[in-house]
C-alpha positions as CSV (number, residue, x, y, z in Angstrom):
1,X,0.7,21.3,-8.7
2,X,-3.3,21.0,-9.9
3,X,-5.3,22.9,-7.6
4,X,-7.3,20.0,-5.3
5,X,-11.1,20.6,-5.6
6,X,-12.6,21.0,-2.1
7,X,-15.8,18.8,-3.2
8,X,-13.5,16.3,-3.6
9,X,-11.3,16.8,-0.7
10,X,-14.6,16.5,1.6
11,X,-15.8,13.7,-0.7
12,X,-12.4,11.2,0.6
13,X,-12.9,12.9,4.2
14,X,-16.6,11.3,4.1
15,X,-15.6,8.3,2.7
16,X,-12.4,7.7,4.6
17,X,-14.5,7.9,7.9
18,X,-16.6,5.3,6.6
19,X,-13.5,3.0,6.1
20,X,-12.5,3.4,9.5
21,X,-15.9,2.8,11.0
22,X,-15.2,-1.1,10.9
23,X,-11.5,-0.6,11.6
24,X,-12.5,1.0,14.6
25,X,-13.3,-2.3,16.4
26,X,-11.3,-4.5,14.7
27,X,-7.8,-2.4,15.6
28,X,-8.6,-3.4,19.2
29,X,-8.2,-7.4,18.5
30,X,-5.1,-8.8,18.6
31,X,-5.0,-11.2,15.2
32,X,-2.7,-13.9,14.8
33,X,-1.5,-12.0,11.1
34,X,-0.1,-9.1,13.4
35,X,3.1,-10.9,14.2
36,X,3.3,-10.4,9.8
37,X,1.9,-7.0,9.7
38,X,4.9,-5.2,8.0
39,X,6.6,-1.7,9.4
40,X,5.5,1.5,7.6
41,X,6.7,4.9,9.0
42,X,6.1,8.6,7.1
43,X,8.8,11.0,8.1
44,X,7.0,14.6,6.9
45,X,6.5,18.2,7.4
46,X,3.0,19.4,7.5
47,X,3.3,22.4,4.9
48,X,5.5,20.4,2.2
49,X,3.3,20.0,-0.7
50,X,4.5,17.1,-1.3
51,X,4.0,15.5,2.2
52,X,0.2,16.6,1.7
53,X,0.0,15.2,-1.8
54,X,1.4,11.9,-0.6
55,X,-1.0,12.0,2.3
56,X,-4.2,12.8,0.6
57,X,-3.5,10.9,-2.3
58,X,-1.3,8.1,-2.0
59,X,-1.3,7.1,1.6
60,X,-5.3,7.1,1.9
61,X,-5.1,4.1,-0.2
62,X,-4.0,1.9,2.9
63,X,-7.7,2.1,4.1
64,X,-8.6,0.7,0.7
65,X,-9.7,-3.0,0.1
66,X,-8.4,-3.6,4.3
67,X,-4.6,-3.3,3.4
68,X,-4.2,-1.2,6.8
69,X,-4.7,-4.4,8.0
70,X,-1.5,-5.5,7.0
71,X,0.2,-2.5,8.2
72,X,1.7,-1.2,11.1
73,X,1.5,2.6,10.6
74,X,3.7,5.4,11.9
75,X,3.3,9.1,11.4
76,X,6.5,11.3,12.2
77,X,5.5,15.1,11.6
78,X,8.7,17.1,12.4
79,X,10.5,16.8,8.7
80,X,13.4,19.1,7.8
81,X,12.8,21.7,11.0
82,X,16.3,22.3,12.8
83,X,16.5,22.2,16.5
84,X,18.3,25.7,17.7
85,X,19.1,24.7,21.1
86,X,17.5,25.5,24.7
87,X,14.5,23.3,23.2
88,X,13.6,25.3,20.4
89,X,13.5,24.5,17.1
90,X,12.7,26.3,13.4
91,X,10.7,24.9,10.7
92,X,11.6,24.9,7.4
93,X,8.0,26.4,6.1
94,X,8.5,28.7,8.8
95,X,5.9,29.4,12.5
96,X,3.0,27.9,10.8
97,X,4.4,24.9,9.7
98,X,6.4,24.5,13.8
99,X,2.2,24.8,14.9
100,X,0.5,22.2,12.3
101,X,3.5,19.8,13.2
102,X,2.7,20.0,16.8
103,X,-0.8,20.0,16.2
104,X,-0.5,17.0,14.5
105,X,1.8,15.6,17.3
106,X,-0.6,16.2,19.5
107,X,-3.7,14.9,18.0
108,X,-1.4,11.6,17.8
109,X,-0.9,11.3,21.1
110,X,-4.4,12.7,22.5
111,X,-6.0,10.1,20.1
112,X,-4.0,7.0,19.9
113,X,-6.0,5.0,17.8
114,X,-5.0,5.7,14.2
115,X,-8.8,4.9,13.0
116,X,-9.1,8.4,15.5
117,X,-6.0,10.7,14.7
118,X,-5.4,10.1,11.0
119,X,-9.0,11.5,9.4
120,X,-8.0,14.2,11.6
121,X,-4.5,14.7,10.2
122,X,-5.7,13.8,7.0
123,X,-8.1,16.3,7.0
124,X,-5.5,19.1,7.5
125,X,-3.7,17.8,5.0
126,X,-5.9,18.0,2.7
127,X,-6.5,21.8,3.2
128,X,-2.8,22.2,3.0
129,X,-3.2,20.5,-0.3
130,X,-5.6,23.1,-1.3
131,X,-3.9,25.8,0.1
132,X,-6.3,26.1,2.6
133,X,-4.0,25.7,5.6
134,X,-5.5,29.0,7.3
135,X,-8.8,26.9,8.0
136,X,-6.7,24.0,9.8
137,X,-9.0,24.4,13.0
138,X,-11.9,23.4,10.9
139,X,-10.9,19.9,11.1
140,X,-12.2,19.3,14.8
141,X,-15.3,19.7,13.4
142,X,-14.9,17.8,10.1
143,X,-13.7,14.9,12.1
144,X,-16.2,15.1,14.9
145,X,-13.0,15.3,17.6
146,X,-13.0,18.1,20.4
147,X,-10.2,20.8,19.8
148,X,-9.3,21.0,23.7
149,X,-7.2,17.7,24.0
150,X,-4.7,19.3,21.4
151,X,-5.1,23.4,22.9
152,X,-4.7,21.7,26.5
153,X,-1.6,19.6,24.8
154,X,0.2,22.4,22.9
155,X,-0.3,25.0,25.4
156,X,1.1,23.0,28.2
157,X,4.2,22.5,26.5
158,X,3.9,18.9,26.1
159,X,3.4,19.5,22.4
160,X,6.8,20.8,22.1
161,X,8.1,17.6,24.2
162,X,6.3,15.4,21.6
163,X,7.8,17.5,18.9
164,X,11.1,17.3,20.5
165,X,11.1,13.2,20.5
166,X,10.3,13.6,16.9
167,X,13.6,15.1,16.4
168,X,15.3,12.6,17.9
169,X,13.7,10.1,16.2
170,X,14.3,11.7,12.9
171,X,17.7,12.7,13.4
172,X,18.5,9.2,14.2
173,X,17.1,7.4,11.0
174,X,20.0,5.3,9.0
175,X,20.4,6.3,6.5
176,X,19.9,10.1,7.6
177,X,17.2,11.3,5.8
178,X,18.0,13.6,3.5
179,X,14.1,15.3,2.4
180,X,10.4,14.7,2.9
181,X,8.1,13.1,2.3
182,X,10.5,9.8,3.4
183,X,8.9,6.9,3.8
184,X,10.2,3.5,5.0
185,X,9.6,-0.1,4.8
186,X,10.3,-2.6,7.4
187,X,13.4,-0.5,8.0
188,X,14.3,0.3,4.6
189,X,14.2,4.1,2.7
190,X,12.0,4.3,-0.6
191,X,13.8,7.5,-1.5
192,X,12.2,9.1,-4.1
193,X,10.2,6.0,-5.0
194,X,7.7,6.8,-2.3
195,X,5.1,6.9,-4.3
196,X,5.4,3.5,-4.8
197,X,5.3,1.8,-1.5
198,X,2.2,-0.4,-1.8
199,X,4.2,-2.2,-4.0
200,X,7.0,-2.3,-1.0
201,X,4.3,-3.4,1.3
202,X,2.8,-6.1,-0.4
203,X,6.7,-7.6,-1.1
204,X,7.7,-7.4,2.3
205,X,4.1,-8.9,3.9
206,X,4.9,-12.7,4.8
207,X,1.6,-13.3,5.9
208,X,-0.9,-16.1,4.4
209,X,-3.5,-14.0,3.6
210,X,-2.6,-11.8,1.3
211,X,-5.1,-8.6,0.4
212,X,-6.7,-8.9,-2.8
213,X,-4.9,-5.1,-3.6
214,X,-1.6,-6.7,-3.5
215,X,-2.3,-9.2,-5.8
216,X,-3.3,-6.7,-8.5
217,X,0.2,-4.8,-8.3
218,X,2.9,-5.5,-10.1
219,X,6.0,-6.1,-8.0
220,X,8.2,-6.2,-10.9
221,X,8.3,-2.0,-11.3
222,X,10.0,-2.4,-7.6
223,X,13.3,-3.3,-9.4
224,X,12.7,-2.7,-13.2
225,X,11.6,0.7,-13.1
226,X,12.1,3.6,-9.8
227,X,9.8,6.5,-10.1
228,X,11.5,9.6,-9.6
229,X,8.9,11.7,-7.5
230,X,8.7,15.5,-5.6
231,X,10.5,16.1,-2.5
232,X,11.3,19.0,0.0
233,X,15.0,18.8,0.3
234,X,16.5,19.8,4.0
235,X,19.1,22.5,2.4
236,X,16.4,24.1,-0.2
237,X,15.1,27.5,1.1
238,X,11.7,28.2,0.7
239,X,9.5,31.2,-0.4
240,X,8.8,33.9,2.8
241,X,5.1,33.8,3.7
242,X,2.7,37.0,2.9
243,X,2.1,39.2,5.8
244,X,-1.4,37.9,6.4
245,X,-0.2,35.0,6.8
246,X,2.3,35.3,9.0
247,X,0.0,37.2,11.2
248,X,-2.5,34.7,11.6
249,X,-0.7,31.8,12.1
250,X,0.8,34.7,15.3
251,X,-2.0,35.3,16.6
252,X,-3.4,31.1,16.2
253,X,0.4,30.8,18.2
254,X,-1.0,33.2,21.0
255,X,-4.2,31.9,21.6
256,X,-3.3,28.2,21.6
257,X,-0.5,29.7,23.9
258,X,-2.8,31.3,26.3
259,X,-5.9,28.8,26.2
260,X,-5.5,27.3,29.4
């Protein structure tokens, strides 16, 4: 994967909170085109590559030319982890990937409002994207959000309830998933086509108004030609963490642990 240039990382950041300035307002009206908006949920792990690539780069493009407006978004961040029993669970990019998808969880539910927890999670991802994952917590700041909310929410335990609704959620989808990123339509799996889903959106929105975006797609690749893109199957292993690593994202475990 092409290293992601940080300049340009912070250059969609800025720009993306800019595009959610007037969304801010407008989420909190009740349109007569929401009874059309059409149903798009991300099922993902934070540390998958790919989740982080479709985040940064694909997914970002919703706040583009108002098409959020059209869609009813929904971020699942618990992926390929296994639940162990007693209410524990393992992640499949190991400890650090179990505290970014519980971060994220958390940021979720301590802010709402998707024009609040999504330059937030965003902004994460994007440092995962760069391989930058180690400087997560520099994201409060980035995104002008306090860091207690989520400390107060993952040291309470009511991270790991959050998390543990995920599961459910995800271990329920029909058709089972069966990787991440997987993204769905009004219902409906992209598969490896995920890339793609604009084009999904715009065909299943029965609204009038139809954003100026969608009209410049072209439907046709929807059933003419499937894109065969990246994924982070549920059986594939994946590479043990350095030592450094694995130590900080310890001692980030303890302190979030102990913060209260």
């Amino acid at each position: 994967m092409e290293a992601y240039r940080p300049a340009v990382s912070l250059a969609i950041l800025c720009c993306l909170f800019f595009l959610l300035g007037p969304f801010s307002s407008a989420s909190k009206i009740t349109l007569p085109s929401d009874s059309h908006k059409v149903s798009l949920a991300l099922y993902y792990e934070s540390l998958c590559p790919y989740s982080a690539n479709f985040i940064v780069n694909y997914l970002v493009k919703l706040f583009e030319d108002d098409l959020i407006s059209i869609v009813d978004l929904r971020l699942v961040p618990w992926g390929n982890a296994r639940l162990k029993g007693n209410d524990t669970f393992d992640c499949q990019h190991g400890p650090g990937e179990c505290l970014l998808n519980t971060v994220e969880a958390c940021a979720i539910d301590a802010w709402p409002q998707l024009n609040d927890h999504f330059p937030f999670i965003f902004c994460v991802e994007a440092l995962v994207y760069e391989r930058k994952y180690l400087e997560w917590e520099s994201c409060f700041e980035e995104s002008g959000l306090e860091s207690k909310p989520i400390t107060d929410c993952y040291s309470s335990g009511l991270g790991q309830k959050l998390e543990l609704q995920y599961a459910a959620e995800t271990n329920a989808l029909e058709p089972p998933h069966k990787y991440v990123p997987w993204v769905v339509v009004d219902g409906q799996p992209l598969y490896e086509d995920y890339e793609n889903y604009l084009s999904y959106v715009c065909k299943a929105y029965k609204g009038a108004a139809l954003p100026k975006a969608c009209s410049e797609l072209s439907f046709n690749q929807i059933y003419e030609k499937k894109f065969i893109h990246p994924v982070c199957y549920k059986e594939i292993p994946v590479p043990t963490l350095s030592s450094r690593t694995i130590s900080t994202v310890m001692s980030w475990i303890q302190k979030m642990a102990t913060s209260m």
